[in-house]
DRENFI-852923 format. One record per residue (C-alpha): x, y, z. Coordinates in steps of 0.5 Angstrom, whole numbers, plus 500, padded with zeros to 3 digits. Example, Ala and Ser with C-alpha at 12.3 -4.5 7.8 and 13.67 -1.06 7.14 Angstrom:
<recs>
525491516;527498514;
</recs>
This chain:
<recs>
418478909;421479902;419487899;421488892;422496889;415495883;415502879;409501876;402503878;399499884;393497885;389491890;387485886;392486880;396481876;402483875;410481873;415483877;420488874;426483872;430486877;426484882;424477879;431476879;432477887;425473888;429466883;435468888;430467895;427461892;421463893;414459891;408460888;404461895;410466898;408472900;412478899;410486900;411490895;412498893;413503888;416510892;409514890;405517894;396516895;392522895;394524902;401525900;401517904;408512902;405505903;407498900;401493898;402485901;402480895;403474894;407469889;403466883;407464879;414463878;418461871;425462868;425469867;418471870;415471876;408473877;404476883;398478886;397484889;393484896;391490900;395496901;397499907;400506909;407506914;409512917;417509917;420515912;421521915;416528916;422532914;425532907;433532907;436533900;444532901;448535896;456531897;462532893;462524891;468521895;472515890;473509890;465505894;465510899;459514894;456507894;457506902;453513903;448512898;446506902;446509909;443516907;437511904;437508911;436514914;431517910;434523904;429526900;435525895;442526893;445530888;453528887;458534886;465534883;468540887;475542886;478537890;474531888;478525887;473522882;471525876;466523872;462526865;459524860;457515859;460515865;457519869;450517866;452509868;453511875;448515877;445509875;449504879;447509885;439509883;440502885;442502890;438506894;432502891;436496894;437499901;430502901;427495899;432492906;430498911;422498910;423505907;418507901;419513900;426513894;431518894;431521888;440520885;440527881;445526875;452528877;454536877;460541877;458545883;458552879;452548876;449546882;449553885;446556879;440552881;439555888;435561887;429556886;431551892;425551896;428549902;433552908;440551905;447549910;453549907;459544913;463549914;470549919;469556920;469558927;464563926;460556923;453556928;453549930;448543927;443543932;441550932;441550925;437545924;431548929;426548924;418545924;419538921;414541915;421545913;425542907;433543908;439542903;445541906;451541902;457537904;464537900;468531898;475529901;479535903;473539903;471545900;476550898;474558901;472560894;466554892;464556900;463563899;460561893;456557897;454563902;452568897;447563894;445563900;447557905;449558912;455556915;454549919;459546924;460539926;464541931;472541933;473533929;475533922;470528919;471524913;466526907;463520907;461521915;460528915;454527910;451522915;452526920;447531916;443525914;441524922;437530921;432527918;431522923;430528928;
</recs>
């Protein structure tokens, strides 16, 4: 059944127009008035539940198509564990590719860095549009893998900015580390599932020594994936797994 991403107030029995977006991918799909669809809005019930509401097509014109919202149903498919990713972003559309799978895995959300060996450089209008591009594409993901919980793309920072935040982090911080000295991901990561984790990854040719004992002084613990050299965009997955844990 097709779900469609609506940032908007739900409720059973409404009418409503789907976002222009998602009409364009429900025009796409040929569907017709009587198709069922399933749709979400990324927003939590009272109980702190993530669900997504049946509904079905009523009307499909040139530039709209109509709905009407059925009944709501609470899915556990996101993860219990909140994971935020901080990853200097690797270039060319492997920040795009790592956005997707993070989605499918389950992130509570990513914040892009630009570090002192980041290919990609992004500032002003720039990185407004990209941080955008990548919105939409965790919506996309999370409308393919069933998940209704959207990870949250924060606007692009330098790592100085970012680290000035940590103070206020309310979570168990990691920094990837090649240090032999690094504890291992799986015994960092034994915390209650309650527990919120920040992870921080760095782009190709990882961080350099300052930007991690920076990192350590603000609190993040030196992390190891082992003795392979991973690329940045799977080094971040790799984190990303514990969500799933």
């Amino acid at each position: 059944m097709p779900r469609f991403y609506c940032p908007t107030p739900l409720s059973s029995d409404a009418l409503l127009d789907l976002p222009s977006g998602a009409a364009r991918h429900a025009q796409v799909l040929r569907l017709q008035p009587g198709s069922a669809v399933t749709l979400f809005n990324g927003l939590a019930d009272a109980n702190g539940l993530y669900g997504e509401y049946h509904a079905s097509i009523t009307q499909m014109g040139r530039s709209h198509v109509q709905v009407q919202v059925g009944q709501w149903l609470a899915t556990r498919c996101d993860p219990l564990r909140k994971l935020h990713l901080a990853v200097g972003m690797p270039a060319n559309e492997r920040m795009d590719w790592l956005v997707e799978k993070a989605t499918e895995l389950g992130v509570t959300s990513i914040q892009p860095l630009m570090c002192e060996r980041s290919v990609l450089r992004l500032s002003g209008e720039r990185a407004v549009k990209k941080q955008a591009h990548w919105q939409s594409v965790a919506i996309a993901a999370c409308e393919q893998c069933g998940g209704n919980r959207v990870p949250l793309i924060h606007p692009v920072l330098t790592l100085p900015e970012w680290l000035l935040s940590a103070p206020t982090m309310q979570s168990q911080r990691a920094v990837l580390s090649l240090q032999t000295t690094a504890v291992t991901l799986r015994n960092w990561a034994q915390f209650d599932a309650a527990d919120a984790l920040s992870c921080l990854s760095g782009p190709e040719g990882g961080l350099s020594p300052s930007e991690e004992l920076a990192a350590v002084a603000a609190g993040f613990t030196r992390v190891s994936l082992g003795q392979r050299v991973l690329r940045a965009e799977t080094a971040a997955l790799a984190v990303a797994m514990l969500g799933t844990l």
